[in-house]
C-alpha positions as CSV (number, residue, x, y, z in Angstrom):
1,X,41.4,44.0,-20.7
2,X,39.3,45.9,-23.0
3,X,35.6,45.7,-22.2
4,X,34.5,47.5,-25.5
5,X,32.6,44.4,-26.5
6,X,30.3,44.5,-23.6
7,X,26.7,45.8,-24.2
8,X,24.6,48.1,-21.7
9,X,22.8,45.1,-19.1
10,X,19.9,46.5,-20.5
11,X,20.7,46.1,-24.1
12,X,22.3,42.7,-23.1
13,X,19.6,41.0,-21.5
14,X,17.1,42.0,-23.8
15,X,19.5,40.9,-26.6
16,X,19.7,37.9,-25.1
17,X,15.5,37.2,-24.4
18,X,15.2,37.8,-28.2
19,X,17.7,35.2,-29.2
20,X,16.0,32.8,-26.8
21,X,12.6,34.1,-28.1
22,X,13.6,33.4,-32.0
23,X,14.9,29.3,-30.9
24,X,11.7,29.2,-29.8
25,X,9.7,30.2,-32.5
26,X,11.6,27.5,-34.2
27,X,9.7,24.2,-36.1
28,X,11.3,21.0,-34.6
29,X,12.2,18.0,-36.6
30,X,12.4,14.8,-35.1
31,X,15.6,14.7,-33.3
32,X,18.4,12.5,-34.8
33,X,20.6,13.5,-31.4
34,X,19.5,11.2,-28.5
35,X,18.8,12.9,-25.7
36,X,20.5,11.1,-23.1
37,X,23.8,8.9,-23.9
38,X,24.6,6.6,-21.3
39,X,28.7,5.7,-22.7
40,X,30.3,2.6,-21.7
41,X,33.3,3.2,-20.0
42,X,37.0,1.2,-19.8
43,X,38.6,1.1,-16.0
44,X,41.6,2.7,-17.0
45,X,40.7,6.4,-16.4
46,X,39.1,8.1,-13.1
47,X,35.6,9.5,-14.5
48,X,33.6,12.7,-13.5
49,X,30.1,14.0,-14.4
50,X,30.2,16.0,-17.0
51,X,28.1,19.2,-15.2
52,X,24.5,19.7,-15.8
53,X,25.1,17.6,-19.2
54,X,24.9,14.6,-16.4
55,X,26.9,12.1,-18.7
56,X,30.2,10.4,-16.7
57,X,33.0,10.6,-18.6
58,X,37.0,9.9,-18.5
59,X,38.4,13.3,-17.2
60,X,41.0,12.9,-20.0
61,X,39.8,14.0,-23.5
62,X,41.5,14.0,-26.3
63,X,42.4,17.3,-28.3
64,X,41.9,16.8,-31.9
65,X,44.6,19.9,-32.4
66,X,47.2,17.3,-32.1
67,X,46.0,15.4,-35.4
68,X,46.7,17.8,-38.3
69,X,50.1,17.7,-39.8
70,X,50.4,21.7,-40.0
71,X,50.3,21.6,-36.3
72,X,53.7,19.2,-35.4
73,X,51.6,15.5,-35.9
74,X,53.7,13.0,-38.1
75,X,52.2,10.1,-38.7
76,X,50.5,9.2,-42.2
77,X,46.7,10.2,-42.6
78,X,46.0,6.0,-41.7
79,X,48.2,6.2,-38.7
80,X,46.5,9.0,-37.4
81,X,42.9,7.3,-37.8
82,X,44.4,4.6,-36.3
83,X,45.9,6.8,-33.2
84,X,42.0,8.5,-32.6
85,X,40.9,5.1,-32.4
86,X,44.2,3.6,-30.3
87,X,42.9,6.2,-27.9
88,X,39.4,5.2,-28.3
89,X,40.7,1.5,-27.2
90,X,42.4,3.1,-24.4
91,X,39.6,4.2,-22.6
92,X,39.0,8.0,-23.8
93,X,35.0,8.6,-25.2
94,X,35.6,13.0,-25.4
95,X,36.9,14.3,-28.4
96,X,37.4,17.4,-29.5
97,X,37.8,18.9,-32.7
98,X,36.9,22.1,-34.6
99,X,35.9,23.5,-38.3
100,X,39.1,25.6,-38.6
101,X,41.4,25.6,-41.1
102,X,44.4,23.3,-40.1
103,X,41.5,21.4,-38.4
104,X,40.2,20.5,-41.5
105,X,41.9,16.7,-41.2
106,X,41.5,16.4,-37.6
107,X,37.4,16.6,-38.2
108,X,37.4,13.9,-40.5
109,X,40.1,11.8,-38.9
110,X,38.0,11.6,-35.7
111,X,35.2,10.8,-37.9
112,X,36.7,7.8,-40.2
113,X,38.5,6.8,-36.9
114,X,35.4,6.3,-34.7
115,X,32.4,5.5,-36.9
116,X,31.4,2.5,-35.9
117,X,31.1,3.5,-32.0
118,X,30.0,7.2,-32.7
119,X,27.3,6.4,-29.7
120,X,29.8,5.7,-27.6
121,X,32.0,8.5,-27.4
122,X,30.9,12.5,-26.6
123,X,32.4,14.2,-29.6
124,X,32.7,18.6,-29.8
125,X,33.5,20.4,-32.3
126,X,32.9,24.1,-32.9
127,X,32.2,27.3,-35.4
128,X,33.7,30.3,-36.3
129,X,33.6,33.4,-37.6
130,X,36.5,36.3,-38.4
131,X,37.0,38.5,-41.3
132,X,40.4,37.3,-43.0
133,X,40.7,40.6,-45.0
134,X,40.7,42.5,-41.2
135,X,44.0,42.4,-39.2
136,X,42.9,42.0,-35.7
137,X,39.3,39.5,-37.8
138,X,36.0,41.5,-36.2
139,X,33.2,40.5,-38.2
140,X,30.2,43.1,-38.7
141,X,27.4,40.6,-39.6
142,X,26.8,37.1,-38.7
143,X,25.6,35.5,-41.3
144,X,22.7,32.8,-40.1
145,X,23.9,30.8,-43.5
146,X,27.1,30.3,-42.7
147,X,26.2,29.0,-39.4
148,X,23.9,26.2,-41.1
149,X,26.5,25.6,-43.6
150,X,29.7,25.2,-40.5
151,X,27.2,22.7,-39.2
152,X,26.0,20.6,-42.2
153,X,29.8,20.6,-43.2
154,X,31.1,19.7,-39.6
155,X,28.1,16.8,-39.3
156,X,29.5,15.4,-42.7
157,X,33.2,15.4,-42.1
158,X,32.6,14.0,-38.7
159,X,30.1,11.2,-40.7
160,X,27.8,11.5,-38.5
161,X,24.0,12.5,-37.7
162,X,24.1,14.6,-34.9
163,X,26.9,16.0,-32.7
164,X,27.4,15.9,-29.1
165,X,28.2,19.7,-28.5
166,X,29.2,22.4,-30.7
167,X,31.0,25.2,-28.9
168,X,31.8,28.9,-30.5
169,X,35.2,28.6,-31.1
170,X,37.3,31.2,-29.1
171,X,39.5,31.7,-31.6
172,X,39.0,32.6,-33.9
173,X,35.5,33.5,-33.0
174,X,34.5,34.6,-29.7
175,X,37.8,36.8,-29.8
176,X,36.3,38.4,-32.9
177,X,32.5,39.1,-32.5
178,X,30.5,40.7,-30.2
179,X,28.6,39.5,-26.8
180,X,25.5,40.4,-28.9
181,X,26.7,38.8,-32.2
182,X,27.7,35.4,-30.0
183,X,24.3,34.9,-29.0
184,X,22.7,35.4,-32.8
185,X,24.7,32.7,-33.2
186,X,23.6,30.5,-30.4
187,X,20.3,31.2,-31.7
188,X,21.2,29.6,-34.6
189,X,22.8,26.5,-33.0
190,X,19.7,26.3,-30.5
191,X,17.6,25.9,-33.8
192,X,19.7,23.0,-34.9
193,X,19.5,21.5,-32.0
194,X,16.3,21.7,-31.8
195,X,16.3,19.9,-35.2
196,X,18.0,17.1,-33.8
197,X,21.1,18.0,-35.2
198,X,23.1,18.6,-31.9
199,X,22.3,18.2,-28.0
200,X,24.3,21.3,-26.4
201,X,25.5,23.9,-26.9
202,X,29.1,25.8,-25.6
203,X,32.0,28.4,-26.5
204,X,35.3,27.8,-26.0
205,X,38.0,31.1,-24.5
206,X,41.7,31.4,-24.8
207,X,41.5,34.4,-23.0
208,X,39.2,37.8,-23.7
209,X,37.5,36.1,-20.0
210,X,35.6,39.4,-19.9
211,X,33.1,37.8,-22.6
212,X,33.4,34.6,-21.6
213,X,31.6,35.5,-18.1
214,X,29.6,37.4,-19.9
215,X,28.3,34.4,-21.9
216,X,28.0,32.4,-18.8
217,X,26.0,34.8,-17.2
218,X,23.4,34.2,-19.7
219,X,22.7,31.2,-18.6
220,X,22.1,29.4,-22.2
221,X,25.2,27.7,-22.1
222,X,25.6,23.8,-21.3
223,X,29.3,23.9,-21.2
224,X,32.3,26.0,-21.8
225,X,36.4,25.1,-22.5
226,X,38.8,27.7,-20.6
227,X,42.7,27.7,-21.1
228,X,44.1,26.7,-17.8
229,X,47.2,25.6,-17.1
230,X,50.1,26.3,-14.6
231,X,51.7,28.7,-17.7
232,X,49.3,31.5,-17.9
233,X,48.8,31.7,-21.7
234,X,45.7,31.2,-24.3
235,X,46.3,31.0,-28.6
236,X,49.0,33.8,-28.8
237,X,48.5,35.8,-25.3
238,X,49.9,35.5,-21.9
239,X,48.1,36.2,-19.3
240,X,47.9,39.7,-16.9
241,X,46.6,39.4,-13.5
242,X,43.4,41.0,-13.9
243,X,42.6,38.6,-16.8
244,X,43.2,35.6,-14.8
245,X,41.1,37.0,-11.6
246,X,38.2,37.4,-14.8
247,X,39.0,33.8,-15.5
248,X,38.7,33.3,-12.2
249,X,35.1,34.6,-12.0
250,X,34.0,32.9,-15.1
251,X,34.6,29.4,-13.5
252,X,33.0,30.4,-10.2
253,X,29.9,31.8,-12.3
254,X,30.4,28.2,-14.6
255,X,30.6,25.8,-11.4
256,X,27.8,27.6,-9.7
257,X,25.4,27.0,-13.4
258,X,26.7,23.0,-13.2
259,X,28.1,24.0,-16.9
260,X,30.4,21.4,-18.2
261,X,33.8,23.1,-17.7
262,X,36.7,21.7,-20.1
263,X,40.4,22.8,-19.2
264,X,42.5,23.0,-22.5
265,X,46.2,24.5,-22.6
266,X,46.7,22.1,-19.3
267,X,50.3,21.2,-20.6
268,X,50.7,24.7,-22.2
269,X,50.1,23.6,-25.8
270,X,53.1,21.5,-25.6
271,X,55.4,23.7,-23.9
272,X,55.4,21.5,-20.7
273,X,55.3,18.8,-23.1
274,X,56.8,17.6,-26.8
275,X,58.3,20.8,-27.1
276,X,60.0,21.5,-23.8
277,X,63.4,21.1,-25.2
278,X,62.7,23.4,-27.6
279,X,61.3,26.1,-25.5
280,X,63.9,25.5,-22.6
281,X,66.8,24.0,-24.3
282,X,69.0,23.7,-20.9
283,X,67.0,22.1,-19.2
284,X,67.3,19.0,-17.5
285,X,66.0,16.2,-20.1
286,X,64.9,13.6,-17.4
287,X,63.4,16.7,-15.7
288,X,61.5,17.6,-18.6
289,X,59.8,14.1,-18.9
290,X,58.1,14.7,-15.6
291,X,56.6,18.2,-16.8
292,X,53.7,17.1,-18.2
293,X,52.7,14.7,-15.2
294,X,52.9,17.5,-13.1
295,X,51.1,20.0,-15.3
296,X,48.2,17.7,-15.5
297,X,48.1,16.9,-11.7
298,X,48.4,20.9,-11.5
299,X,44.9,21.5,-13.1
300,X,43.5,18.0,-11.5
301,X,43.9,20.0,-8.2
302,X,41.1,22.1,-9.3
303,X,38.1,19.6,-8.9
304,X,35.5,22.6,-10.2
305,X,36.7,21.1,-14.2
306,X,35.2,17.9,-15.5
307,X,37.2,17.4,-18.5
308,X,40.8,18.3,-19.7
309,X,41.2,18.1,-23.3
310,X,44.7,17.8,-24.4
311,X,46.5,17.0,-27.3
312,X,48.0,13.9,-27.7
313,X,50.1,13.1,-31.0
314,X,51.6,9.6,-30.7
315,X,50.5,6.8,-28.9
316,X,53.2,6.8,-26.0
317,X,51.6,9.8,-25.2
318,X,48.0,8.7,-25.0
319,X,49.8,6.5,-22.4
320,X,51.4,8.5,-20.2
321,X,48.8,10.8,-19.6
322,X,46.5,7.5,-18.7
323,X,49.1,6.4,-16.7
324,X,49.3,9.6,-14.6
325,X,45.8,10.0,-14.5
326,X,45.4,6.1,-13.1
327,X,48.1,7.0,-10.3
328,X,48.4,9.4,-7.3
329,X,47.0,12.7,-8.7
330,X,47.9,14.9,-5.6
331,X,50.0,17.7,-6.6
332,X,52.9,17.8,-4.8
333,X,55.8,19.5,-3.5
334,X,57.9,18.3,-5.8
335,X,55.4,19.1,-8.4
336,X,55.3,22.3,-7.5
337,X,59.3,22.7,-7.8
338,X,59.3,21.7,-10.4
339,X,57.2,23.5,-12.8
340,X,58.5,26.6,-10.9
341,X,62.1,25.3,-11.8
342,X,60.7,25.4,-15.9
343,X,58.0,28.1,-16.1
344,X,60.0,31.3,-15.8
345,X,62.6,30.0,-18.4
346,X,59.7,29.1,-20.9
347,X,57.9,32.4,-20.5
348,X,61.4,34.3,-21.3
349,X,61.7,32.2,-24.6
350,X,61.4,33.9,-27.8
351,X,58.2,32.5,-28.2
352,X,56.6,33.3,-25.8
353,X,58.3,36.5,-24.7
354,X,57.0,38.4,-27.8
355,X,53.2,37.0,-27.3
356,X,50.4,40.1,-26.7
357,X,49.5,40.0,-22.8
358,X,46.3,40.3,-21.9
């Protein structure tokens, strides 16, 4: 993986000590976030602490991907606020959504559909940054307006006074900027939540793991969201082996700073999911319906993650997945078999056979 994005250490730290310098030069207002949430939690989900964030969660969240209709989600707008709150009912307080483009309904339908228990549920969305008139999006400034703006607009379409976490998105984001460029920003999301307008602060990484440990090593960072899954694959990348030994290092580096660590990709974006039989036609259809059990039991194994966020678009699969998750969660041999059985034949579809590795 390219490491052209990396600064001296010198240059690094030192970029870093000024961003933390400038947060705290920052006037504080009185805090609209609270500073500790104690949720109340259904029985229907095992919980874990959430890292050094402290707050026990459900170790399923919901992905708020799975909510805009550009993405594969059919119900009606109403259905759908109806389907964040369904999973509300069912026991899930983590949501995650995001300021970009297609997720410019989920936002709001996370927002319309849990209102009136906002203190009751951790809610993350995220920022970005890429320059649309640039093929591969690197930015050359940030701008600290846009950043205020991203969270004013995020804070109003979630309907909401403060948010729980906002992360720099991945992608587009991280992908796009600079190490240095990602901590302007988080000195810019450090002054608003020193305002009281969020409590923590994150990024998120489909891949480009060389930043992401970089980021972590800074130690400013309550909580990060990896892709991890039994198919080795981020947005539009698959996985080399030295980028999933750099993964590797970034959760070692995560877990050993108590960082909130959120798996996302767990059932490969779908592919181990609503859209096996369209990745692996031939196969097995009552196969299939076991995949996403056993991808989820798959990343379970790793007990370093607190959270996995994925994407749920109808009800029956908000219940499957707490179904699983309220069962045996070993990860067996037959587990094992299978998504060996189904992951080669995936990563030779058309797909995924022309995505970029990394």
């Amino acid at each position: 993986m390219p490491d052209n994005n990396q600064l001296p250490r010198r240059d690094f730290l030192k970029q870093t000590a000024h961003a933390v310098a400038v947060v705290s030069l920052a006037g504080t207002a009185a805090a609209a976030a609270p500073k500790d949430k104690l949720i109340k939690l259904a029985d229907t989900i095992p919980t874990r602490v959430f890292g050094k964030i402290k707050t026990k969660l459900p170790i399923l969240g919901y992905g708020g991907a799975a909510l805009p209709k550009k993405w594969g989600n059919p119900l009606s707008m109403e259905d759908r606020v109806k389907l964040v709150r369904h999973a509300y009912d069912s026991g899930i307080r983590y949501f995650d959504t995001s300021i970009s483009y297609s997720y410019q309904e989920s936002q709001s339908i996370i927002g319309k559909g849990l209102k009136d228990v906002r203190d009751n549920v951790f809610i993350t969305t995220k920022v970005d940054f890429w320059n649309r008139a640039r093929p591969d999006g690197r930015i050359d400034k940030v701008s600290k307006k846009a950043v205020a703006h991203q969270i004013d607009k995020n804070l109003q379409e979630l309907q909401s006074d403060y948010i729980d976490a906002v992360l720099i998105h991945g992608t587009p984001g991280v992908e796009q900027m600079t190490i240095e460029q990602c901590m302007e920003v988080y000195g810019e999301l450090a002054r608003a939540r020193d305002k009281g307008k969020i409590r923590f602060i994150g990024f998120s990484a489909h891949s480009y793991f060389d930043k992401a440990l970089a980021l972590t090593k800074t130690g400013q960072f309550d909580l990060c969201m990896l892709a991890y899954g039994y198919l080795p694959r981020g947005h539009d990348q698959k996985f080399s082996k030295k980028a999933i030994a750099l993964r590797e290092e970034c959760i070692v580096e995560a877990h050993k700073r108590k960082m909130g660590l959120v798996a996302m990709k767990v059932v490969g974006a779908g592919v181990m999911g609503a859209w096996a039989p369209h990745f692996v036609p031939k196969f097995d259809k009552e196969r299939a319906k076991l995949l996403p059990g056993a991808a989820i039991r798959y990343v379970l194994n790793d007990k370093r993650f607190n959270m996995l966020a994925i994407g749920m678009r109808l009800k029956h699969e908000i219940a499957a997945n707490i179904k699983t998750l309220a069962g045996d969660t070993t990860f067996t041999k037959a587990d094992k078999a299978l998504l060996e059985a189904f992951g080669p034949h995936a990563l030779k579809s058309k797909a995924m056979k022309n995505m970029k590795v990394e």
